[in-house]
VOBA-1610 file (N, C-alpha, C; in pm, whole numbers, padded with zeros to 5 digits, always signed):
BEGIN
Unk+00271-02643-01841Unk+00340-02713-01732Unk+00488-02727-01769Unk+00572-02693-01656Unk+00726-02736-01714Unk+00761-02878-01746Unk+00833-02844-01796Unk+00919-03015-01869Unk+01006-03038-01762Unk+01018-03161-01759Unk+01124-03255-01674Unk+01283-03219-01752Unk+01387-03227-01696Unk+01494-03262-01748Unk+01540-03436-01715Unk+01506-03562-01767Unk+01575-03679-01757Unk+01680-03706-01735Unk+01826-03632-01766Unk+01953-03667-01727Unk+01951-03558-01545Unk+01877-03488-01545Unk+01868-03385-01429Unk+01840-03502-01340Unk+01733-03513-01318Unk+01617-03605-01262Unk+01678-03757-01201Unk+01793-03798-01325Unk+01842-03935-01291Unk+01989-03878-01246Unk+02050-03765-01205Unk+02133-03743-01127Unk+02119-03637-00991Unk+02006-03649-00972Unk+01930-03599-00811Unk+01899-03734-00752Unk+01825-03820-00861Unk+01808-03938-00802Unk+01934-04045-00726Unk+02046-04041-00834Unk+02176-04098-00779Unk+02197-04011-00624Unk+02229-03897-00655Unk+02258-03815-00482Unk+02156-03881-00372Unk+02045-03843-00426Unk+01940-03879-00295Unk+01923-04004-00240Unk+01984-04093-00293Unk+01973-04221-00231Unk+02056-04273-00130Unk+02172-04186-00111Unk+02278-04230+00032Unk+02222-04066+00108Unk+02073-04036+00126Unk+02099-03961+00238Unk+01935-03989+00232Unk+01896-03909+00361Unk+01765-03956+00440Unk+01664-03901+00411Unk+01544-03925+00441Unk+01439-03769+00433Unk+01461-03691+00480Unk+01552-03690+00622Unk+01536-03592+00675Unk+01640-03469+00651Unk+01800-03494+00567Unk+01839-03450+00527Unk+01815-03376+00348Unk+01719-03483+00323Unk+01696-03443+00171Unk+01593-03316+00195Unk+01467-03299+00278Unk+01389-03190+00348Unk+01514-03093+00429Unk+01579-03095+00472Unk+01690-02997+00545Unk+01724-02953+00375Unk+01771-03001+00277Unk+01834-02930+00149Unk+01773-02845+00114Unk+01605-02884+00072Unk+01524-02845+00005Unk+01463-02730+00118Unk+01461-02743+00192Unk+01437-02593+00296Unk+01579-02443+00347Unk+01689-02493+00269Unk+01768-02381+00287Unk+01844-02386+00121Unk+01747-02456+00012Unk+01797-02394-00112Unk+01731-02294-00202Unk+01772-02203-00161Unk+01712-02060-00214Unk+01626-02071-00351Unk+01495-02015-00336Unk+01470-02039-00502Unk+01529-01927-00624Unk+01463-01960-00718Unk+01500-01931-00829Unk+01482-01771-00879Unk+01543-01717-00990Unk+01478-01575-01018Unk+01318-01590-01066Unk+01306-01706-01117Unk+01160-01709-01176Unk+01057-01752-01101Unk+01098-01808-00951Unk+01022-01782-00879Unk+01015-01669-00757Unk+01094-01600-00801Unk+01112-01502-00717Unk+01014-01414-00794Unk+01023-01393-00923Unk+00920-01287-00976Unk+00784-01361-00987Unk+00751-01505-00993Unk+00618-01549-00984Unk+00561-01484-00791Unk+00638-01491-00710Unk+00588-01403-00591Unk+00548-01244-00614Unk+00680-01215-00669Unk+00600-01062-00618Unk+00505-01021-00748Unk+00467-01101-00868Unk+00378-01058-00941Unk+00249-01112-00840Unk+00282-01234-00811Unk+00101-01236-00721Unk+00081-01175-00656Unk+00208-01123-00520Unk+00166-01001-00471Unk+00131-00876-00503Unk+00214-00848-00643Unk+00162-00694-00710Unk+00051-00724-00742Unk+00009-00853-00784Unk-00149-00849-00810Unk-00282-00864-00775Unk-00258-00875-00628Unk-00365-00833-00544Unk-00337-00707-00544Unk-00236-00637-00501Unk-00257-00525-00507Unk-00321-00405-00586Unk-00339-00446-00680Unk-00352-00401-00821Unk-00535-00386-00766Unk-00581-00496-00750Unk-00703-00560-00715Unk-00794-00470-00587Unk-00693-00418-00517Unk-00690-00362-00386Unk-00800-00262-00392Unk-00946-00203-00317Unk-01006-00166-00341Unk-00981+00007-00306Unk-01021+00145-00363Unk-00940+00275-00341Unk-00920+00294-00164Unk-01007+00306-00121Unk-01014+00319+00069Unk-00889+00263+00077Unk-00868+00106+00075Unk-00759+00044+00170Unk-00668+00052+00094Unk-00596+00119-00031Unk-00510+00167-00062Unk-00438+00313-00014Unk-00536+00400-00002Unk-00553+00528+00030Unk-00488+00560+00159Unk-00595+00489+00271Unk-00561+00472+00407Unk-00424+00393+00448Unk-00367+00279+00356Unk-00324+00261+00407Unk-00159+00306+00372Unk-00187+00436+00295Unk-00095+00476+00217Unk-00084+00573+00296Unk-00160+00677+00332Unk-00164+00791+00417Unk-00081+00702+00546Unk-00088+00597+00636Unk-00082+00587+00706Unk+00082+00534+00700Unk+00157+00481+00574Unk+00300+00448+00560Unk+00366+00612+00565Unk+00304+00648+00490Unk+00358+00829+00487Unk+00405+00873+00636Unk+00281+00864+00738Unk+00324+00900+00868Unk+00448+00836+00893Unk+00449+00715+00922Unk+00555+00624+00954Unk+00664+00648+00893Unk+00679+00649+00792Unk+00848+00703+00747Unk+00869+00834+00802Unk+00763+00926+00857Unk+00830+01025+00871Unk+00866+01017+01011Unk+00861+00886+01108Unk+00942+00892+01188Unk+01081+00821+01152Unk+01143+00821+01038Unk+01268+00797+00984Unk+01325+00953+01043Unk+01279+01016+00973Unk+01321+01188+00960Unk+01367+01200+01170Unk+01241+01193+01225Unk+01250+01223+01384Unk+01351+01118+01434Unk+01360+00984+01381Unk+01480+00918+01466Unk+01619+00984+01443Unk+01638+01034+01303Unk+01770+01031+01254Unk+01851+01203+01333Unk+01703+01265+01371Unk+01716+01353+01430Unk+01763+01347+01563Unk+01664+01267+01694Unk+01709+01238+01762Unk+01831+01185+01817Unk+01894+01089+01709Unk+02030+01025+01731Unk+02119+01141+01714Unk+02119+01240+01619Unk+02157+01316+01581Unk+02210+01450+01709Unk+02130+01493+01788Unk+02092+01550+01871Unk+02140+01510+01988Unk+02188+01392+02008Unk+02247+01306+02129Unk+02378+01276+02086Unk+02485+01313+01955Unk+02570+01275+01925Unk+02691+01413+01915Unk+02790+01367+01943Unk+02903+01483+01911Unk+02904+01523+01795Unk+02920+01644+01764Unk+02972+01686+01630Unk+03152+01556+01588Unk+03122+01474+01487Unk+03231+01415+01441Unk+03234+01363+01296Unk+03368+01329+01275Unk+03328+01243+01159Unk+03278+01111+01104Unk+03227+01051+01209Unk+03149+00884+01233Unk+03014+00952+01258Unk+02975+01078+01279Unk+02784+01071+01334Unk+02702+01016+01237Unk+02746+01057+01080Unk+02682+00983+00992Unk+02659+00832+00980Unk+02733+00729+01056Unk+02770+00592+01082Unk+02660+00611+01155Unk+02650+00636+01248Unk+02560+00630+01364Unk+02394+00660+01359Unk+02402+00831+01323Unk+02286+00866+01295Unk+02197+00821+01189Unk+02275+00788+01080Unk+02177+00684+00961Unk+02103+00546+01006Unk+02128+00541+01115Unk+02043+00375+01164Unk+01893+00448+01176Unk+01910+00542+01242Unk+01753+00610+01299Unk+01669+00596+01148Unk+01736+00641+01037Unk+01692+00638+00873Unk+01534+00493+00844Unk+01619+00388+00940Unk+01568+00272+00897Unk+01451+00228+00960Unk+01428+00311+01096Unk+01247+00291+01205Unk+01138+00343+01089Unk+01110+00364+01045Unk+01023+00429+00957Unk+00960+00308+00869Unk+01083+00275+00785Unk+01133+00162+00696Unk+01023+00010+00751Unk+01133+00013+00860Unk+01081-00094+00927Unk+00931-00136+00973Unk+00880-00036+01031Unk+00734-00016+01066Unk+00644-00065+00940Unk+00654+00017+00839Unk+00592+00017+00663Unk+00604-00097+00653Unk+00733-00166+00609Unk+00780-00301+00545Unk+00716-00412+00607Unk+00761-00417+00733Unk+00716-00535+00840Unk+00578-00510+00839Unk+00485-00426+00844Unk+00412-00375+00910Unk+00296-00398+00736Unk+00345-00454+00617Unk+00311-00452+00515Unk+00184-00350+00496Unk+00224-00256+00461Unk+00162-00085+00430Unk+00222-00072+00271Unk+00120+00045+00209Unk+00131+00053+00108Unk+00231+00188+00069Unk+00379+00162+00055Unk+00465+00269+00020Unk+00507+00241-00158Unk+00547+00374-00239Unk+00505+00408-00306Unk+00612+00329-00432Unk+00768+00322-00338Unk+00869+00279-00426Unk+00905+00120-00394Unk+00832+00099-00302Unk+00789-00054-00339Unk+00720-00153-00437Unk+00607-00039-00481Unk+00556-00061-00536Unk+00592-00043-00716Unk+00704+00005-00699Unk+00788+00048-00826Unk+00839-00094-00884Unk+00768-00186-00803Unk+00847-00327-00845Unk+00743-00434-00886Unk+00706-00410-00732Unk+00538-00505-00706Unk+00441-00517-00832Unk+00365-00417-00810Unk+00291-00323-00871Unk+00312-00381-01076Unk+00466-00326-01084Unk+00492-00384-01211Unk+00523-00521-01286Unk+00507-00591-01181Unk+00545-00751-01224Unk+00425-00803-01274Unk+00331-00769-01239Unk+00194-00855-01292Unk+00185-00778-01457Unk+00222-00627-01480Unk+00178-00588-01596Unk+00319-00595-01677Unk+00475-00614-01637Unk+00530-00688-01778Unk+00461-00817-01840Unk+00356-00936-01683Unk+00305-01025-01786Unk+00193-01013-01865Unk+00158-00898-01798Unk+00035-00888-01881Unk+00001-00753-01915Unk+00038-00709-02080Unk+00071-00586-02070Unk-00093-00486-02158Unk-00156-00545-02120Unk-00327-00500-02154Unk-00312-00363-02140Unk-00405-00285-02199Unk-00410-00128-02156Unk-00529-00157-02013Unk-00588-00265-02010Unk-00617-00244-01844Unk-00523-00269-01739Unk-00414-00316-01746Unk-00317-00335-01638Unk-00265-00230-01623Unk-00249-00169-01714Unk-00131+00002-01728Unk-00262+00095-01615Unk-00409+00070-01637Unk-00423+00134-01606Unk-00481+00117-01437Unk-00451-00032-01397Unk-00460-00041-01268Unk-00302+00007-01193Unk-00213+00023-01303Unk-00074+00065-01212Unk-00077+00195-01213Unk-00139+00248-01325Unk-00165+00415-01310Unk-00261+00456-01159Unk-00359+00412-01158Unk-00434+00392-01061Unk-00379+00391-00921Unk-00275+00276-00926Unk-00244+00239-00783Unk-00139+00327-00732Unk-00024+00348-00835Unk+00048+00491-00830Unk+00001+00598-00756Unk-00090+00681-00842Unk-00139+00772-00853Unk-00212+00762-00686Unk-00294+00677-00646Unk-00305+00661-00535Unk-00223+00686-00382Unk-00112+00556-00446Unk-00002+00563-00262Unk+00061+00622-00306Unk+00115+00712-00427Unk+00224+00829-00414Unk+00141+00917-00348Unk+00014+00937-00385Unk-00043+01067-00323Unk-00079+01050-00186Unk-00134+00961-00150Unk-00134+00946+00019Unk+00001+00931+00125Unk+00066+00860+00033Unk+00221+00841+00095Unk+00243+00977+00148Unk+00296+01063+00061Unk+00282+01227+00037Unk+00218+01318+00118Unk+00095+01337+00124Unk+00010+01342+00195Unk+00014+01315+00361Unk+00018+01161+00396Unk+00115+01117+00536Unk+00179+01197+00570Unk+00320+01179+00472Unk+00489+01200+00497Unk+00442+01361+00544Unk+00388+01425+00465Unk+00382+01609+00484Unk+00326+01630+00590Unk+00159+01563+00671Unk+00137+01541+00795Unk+00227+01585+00889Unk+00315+01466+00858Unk+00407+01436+01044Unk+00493+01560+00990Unk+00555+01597+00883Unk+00664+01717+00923Unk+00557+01807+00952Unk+00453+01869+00915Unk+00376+01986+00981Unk+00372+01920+01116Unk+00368+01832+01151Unk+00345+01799+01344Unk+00473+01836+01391Unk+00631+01797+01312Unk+00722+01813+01396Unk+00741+01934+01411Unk+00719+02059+01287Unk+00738+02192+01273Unk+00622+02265+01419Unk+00531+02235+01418Unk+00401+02251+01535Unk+00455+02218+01675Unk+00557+02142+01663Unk+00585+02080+01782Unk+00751+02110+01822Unk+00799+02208+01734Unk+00966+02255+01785Unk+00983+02292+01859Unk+00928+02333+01933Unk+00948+02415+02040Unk+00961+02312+02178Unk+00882+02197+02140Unk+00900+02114+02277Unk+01082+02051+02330Unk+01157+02024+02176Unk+01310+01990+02187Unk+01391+02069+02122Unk+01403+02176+02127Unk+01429+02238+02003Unk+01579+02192+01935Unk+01703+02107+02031Unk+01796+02058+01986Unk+01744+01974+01901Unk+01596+01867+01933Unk+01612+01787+01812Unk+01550+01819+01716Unk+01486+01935+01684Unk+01434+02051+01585Unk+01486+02050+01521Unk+01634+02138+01585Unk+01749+02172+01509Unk+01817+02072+01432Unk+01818+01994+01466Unk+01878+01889+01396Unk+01797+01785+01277Unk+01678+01797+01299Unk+01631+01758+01197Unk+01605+01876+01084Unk+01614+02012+01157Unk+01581+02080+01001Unk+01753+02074+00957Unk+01858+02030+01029Unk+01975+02076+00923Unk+01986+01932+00847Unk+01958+01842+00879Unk+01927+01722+00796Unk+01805+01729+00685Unk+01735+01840+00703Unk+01637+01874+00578Unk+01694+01917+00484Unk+01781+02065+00572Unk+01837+02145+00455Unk+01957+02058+00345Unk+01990+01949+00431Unk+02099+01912+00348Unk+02062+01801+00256Unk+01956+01761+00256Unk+01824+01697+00184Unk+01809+01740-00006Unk+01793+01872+00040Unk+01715+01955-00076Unk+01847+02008-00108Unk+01958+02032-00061Unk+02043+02142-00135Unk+02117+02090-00266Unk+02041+01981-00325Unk+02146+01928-00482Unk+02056+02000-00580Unk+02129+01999-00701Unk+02024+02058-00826Unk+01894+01898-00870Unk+01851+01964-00914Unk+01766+01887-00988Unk+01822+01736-01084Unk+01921+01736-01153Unk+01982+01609-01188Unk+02010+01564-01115Unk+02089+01579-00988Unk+02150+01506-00907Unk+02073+01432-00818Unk+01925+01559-00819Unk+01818+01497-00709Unk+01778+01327-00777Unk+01766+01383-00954Unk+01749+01207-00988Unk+01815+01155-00968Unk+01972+01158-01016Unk+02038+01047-01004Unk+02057+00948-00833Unk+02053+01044-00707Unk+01985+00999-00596Unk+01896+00938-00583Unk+01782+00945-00673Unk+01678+00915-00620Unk+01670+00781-00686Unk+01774+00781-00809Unk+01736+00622-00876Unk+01820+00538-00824Unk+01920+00594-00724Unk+01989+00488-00626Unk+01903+00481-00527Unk+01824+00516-00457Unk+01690+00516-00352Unk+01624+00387-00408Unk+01502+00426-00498Unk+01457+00318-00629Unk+01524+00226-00610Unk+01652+00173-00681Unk+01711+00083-00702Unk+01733-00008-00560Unk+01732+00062-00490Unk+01807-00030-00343Unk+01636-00091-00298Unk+01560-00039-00324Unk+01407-00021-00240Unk+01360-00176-00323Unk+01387-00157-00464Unk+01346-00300-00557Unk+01442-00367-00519Unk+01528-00382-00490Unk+01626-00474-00464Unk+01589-00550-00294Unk+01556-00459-00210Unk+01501-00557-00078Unk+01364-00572-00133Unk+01301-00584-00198Unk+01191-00667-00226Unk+01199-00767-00314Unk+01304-00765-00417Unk+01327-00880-00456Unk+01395-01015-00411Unk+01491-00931-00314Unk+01530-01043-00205Unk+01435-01125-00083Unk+01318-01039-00099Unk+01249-01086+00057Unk+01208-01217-00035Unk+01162-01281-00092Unk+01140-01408-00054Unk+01243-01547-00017Unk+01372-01495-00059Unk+01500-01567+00006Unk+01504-01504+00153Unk+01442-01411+00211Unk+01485-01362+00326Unk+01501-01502+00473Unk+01352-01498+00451Unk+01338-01585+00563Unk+01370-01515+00698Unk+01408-01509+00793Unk+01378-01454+00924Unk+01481-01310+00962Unk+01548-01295+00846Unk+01664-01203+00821Unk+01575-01069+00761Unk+01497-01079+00754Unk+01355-00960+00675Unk+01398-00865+00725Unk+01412-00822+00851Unk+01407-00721+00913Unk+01579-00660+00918Unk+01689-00734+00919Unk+01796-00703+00929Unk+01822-00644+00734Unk+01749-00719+00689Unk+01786-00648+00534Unk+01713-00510+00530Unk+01588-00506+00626Unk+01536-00368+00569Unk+01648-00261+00623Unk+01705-00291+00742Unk+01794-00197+00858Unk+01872-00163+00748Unk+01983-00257+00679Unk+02099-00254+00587Unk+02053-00218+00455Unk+01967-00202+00424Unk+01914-00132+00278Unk+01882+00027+00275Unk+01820+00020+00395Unk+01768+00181+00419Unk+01857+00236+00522Unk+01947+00155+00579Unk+02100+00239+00608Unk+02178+00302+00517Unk+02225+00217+00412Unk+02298+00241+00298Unk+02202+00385+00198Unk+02049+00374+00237Unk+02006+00478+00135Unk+02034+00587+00260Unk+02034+00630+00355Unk+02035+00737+00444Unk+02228+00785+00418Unk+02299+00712+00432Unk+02424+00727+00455Unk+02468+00790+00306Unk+02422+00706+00189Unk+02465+00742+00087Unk+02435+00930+00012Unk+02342+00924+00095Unk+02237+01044+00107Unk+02174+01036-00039Unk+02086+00910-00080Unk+01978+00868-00123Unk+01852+00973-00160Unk+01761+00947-00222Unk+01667+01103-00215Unk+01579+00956-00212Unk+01510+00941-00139Unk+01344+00868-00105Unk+01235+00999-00084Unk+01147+00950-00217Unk+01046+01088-00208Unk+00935+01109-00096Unk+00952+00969-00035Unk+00848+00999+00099Unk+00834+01021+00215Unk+01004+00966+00237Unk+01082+01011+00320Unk+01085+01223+00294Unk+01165+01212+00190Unk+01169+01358+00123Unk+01055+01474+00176Unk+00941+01421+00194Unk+00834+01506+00176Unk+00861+01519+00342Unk+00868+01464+00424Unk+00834+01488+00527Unk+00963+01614+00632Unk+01050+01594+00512Unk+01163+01651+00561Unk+01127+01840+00425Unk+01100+01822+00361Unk+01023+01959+00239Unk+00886+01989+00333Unk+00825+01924+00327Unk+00722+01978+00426Unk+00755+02103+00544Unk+00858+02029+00672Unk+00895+02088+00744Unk+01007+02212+00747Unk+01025+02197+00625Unk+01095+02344+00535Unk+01055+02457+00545Unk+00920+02417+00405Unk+00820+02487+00416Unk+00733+02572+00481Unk+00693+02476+00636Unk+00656+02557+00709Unk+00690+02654+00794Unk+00859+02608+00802Unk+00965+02726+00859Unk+01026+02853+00785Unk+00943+02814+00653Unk+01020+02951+00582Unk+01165+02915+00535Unk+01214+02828+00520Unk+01323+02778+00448Unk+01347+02755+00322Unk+01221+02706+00260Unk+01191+02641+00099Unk+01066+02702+00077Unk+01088+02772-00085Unk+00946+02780-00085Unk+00847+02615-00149Unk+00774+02667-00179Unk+00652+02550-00170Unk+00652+02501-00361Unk+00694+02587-00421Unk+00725+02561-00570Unk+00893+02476-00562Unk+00968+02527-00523Unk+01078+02489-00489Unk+01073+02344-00465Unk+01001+02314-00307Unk+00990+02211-00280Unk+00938+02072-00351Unk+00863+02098-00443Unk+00728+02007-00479Unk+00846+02016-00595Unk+00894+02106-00722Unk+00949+02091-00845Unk+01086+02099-00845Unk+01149+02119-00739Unk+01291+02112-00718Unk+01341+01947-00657Unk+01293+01947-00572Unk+01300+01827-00504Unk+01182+01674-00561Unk+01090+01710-00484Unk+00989+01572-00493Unk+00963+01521-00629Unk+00928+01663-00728Unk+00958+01577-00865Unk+01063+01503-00885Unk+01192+01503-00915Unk+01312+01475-00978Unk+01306+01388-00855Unk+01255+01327-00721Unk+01285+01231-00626Unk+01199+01148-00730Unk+01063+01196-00776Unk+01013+01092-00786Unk+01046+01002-00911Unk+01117+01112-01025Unk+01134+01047-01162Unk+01220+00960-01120Unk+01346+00998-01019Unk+01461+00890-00980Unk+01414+00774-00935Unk+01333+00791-00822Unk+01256+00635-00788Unk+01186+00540-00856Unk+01097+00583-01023Unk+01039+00513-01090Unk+01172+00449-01141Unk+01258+00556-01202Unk+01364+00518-01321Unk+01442+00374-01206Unk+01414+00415-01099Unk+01550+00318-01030Unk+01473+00139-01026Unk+01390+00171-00953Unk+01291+00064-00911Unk+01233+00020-01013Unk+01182+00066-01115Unk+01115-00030-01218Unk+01199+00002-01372Unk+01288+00060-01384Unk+01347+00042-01546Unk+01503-00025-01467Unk+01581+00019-01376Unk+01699-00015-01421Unk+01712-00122-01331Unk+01623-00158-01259Unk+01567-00298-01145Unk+01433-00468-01224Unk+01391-00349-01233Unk+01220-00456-01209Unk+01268-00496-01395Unk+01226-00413-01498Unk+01211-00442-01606Unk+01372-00504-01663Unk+01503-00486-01617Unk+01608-00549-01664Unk+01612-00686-01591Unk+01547-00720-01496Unk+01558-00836-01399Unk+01449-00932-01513Unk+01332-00874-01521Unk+01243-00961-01641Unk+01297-00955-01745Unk+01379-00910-01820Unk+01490-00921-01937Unk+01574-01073-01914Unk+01627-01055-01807Unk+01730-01203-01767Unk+01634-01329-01739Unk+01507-01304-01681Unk+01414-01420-01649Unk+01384-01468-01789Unk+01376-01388-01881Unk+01313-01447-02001Unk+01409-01480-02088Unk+01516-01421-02089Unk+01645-01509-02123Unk+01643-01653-02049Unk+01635-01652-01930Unk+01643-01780-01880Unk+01533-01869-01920Unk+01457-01868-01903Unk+01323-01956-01984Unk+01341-01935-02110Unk+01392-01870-02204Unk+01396-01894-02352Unk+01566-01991-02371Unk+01624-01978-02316Unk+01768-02048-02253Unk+01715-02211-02242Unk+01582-02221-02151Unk+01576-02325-02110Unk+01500-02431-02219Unk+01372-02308-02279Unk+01277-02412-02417Unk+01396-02450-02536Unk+01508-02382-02521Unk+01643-02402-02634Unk+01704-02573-02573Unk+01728-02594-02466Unk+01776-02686-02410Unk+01690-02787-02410Unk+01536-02777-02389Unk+01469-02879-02431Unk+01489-02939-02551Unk+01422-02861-02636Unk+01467-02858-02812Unk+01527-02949-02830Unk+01688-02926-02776Unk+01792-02978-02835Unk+01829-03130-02752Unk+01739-03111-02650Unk+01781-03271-02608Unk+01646-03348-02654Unk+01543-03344-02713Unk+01381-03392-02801Unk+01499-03416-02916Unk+01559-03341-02967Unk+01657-03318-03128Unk+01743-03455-03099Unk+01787-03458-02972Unk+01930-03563-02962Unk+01807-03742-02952Unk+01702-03695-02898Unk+01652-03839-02864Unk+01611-03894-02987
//
């Protein structure tokens, strides 16, 4: 159980006494919590997940896959309705974020979310059975995610012919997808990662703004031209089936090096340096006890 701080305690108490309940409840409902309870959330949430039985991981992983890959068809569409200029990228990157939105709001199991989730329960508990429920759960919604995402681009490729302007425009937003080397695809992809742990570490300060952070997170990854591997697939997929990329290409050129970027981003230079500072802070704090037990 935590310890009290006494000089804390008897100067909340001085404040709170020239104001009301109803202002002291107004404080305590718009003061953001803490980092350490920010990671006590998403470890309980990574840890149902963890818990999550294979079916409703599977399914509901296949079924985020689809959904981002109407990221790919919005960004197209906007795309397709816009002048050739130098602002379309301003514009057309919003479409980036329907996909996003659907998954997130829509709490579905995507893969670089879970690059965060997923890992908070096993920095606390680092058993070789936890490693191997994150291996597990991985191994799972990357592959259904995947799976999904490749779906809908074989539907849009099946289905070019119905717009073919917005065809066109989503395969030149493919091609320009895949055309980095292989380092660069990581270093993209661990800015993807990184932004993806970062709106999940914010959602429990969100509060009714949830949805405007997913827009502005997965704007910034579309604009920046980000590599999201599930996004990725759905846009390699529809390559593929046009004869653009081959299928080795696609999977070891691209989706690998998306995916090493998204672990490296989301859980080493996000999730595991963020539990570095939490435990500084709680070892910060049993120091401060110490020393005021030392002074009494």
């Amino acid at each position: 159980m935590a310890q009290k701080d006494p000089v804390k305690d008897q100067e909340e108490s001085k404040h709170e006494a020239s104001l009301t309940d109803h202002e002291i409840e107004a404080i305590e409902d718009h003061t953001p919590i803490r980092a350490v309870a920010i990671f006590e959330s998403i470890r309980r949430e990574g840890r149902m997940e963890l818990l999550r039985p294979t079916s409703a991981l599977t399914m509901s992983g296949f079924v985020a896959g689809l959904a981002i890959g109407l990221s790919v068809l919005s960004q197209g569409l906007l795309r397709s309705h816009l002048p050739v200029a130098d602002w379309r990228p301003l514009v057309e990157s919003l479409g980036y974020s329907i996909g996003f939105l659907i998954v997130i709001l829509g709490q579905m199991q995507l893969f670089t979310e879970n690059t965060i989730k997923a890992v908070c329960p096993v920095l606390d508990d680092t058993s070789a059975r936890m490693f191997r429920r994150l291996a597990r759960l991985w191994g799972l919604v990357l592959g259904s995610n995947l799976a999904g995402a490749a779906t809908f681009g074989a539907v849009l490729w099946m289905t070019r012919n119905y717009q073919p302007d917005v065809w066109r425009a989503m395969h030149d937003i493919s091609l320009h997808a895949v055309e980095f080397g292989t380092g660069e695809i990581v270093l993209r992809g661990i800015g993807a990662g990184w932004l993806v742990a970062a709106l999940v570490w914010m959602t429990p300060n969100s509060g009714d703004a949830r949805a405007l952070m997913v827009i502005a997170i997965t704007y910034l990854i579309s604009l920046a031209g980000f590599a999201h591997v599930v996004a990725g697939a759905t846009e390699v997929s529809l390559l593929i089936l046009s004869g653009d990329l081959g299928f080795f290409s696609g999977v070891v050129g691209f989706l690998l090096p998306a995916t090493v970027g998204n672990l490296l981003g989301g859980s080493v230079f996000f999730t595991i340096l963020a539990w570095v500072q939490i435990r500084t802070e709680l070892q910060g704090e049993d120091d401060d006890l110490i020393e005021a037990f030392r002074g009494d």
